[in-house]
C-alpha positions in Angstrom: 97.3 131.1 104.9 97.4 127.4 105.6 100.2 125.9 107.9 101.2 122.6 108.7 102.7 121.3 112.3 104.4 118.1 112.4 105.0 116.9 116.3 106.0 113.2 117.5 109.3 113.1 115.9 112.5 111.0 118.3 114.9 108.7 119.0 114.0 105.3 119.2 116.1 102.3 119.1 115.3 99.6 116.2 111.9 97.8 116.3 110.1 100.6 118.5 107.2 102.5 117.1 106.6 106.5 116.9 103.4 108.3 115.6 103.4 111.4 113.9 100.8 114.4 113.8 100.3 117.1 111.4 97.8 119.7 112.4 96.8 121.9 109.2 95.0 125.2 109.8 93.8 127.6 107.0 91.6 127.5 104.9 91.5 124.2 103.0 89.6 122.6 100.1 87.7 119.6 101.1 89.1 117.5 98.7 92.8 116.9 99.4 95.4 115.1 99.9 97.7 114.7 103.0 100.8 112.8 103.5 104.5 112.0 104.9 107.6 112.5 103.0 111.0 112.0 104.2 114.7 112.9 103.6 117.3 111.5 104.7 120.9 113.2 105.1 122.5 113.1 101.2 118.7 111.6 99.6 116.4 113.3 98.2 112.9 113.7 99.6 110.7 110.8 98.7 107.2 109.7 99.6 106.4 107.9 102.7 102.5 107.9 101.9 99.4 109.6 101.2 95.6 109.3 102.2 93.2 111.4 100.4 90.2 113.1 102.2 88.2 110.0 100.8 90.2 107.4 103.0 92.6 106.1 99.6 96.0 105.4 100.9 99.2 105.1 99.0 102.3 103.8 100.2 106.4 103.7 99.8 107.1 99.8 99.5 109.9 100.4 102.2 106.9 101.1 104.6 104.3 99.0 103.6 102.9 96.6 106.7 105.1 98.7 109.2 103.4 102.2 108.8 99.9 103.3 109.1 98.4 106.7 107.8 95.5 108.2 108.9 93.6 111.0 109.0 91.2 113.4 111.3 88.9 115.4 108.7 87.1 117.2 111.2 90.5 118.0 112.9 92.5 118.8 109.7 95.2 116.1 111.0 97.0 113.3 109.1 99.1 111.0 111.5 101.6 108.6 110.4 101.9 105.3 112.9 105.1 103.9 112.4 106.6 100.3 113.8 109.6 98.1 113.8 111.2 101.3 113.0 114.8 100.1 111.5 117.7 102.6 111.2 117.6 103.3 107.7 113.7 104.8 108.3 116.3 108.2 110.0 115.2 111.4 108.5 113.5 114.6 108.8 109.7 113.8 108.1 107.6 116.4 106.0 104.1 116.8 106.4 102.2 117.0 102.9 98.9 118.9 101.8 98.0 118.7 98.3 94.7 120.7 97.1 93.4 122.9 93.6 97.2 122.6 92.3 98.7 124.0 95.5 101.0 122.2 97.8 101.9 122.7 101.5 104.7 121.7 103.7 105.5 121.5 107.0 108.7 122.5 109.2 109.7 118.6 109.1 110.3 116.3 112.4 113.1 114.5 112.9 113.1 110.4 113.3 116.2 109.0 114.3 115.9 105.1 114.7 119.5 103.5 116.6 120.9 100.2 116.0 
C-alpha cells in the first residue's frame, strides 16, 4: 500500500516563499516519478512539475525560475521550493508518484498566496 503526505501548505502574502514535502511510504519501484500538481477552485488539476528518480525535472511555464523540485531517494520525499509566490499560484497542491503504470496521490495541501 503506498501513501503520500503532503505538509508545508499556508498563507503567505505575495512575493513570500513556502516549501512543500511529500513523504511516500510503500513499497515503491526505483524508477519513478514524483511531482506537484495543483487545482485551483473552478480549474482543473494541472502540472506544477516533476523530477524523476534520475534527477530530470519538468516544469509548468507559470513556475519556471520561481519554483524548485527536488527530491530525497533515500527518504522517499519530493519537495517543491516555491518563491515570489503571487496570488494566482492559490490552490490545493497534490503530491504525484508515477511508477510500472500506477499513479499515487496525496491528500493535497492548501497554498493560499494574498495580495
Amino acid at each position: 500500500q503506498v501513501q503520500l503526505v503532503e505538509s508545508g501548505g499556508g498563507l503567505v502574502q505575495a512575493g513570500g516563499s513556502l516549501r512543500l514535502s511529500c513523504a511516500a511510504s510503500g513499497s515503491i519501484f526505483s524508477i519513478n516519478v514524483m511531482g506537484w500538481y495543483r487545482q485551483a477552485p473552478g480549474k482543473q488539476r494541472e502540472l506544477v512539475a516533476v523530477i524523476t528518480s534520475g534527477g530530470s525535472t519538468n516544469y509548468a511555464d507559470s513556475v519556471k525560475g520561481r519554483f524548485t523540485i527536488s527530491r530525497d531517494n533515500t527518504k522517499k520525499a519530493v519537495y517543491l521550493q516555491m518563491n515570489s509566490l503571487k496570488p494566482e499560484d492559490t490552490a490545493v497542491y497534490y503530491c504525484n508518484l508515477s511508477f510500472l503504470q500506477r499513479v499515487f496521490w496525496g491528500q493535497g495541501t492548501q497554498v493560499t498566496v494574498s495580495s
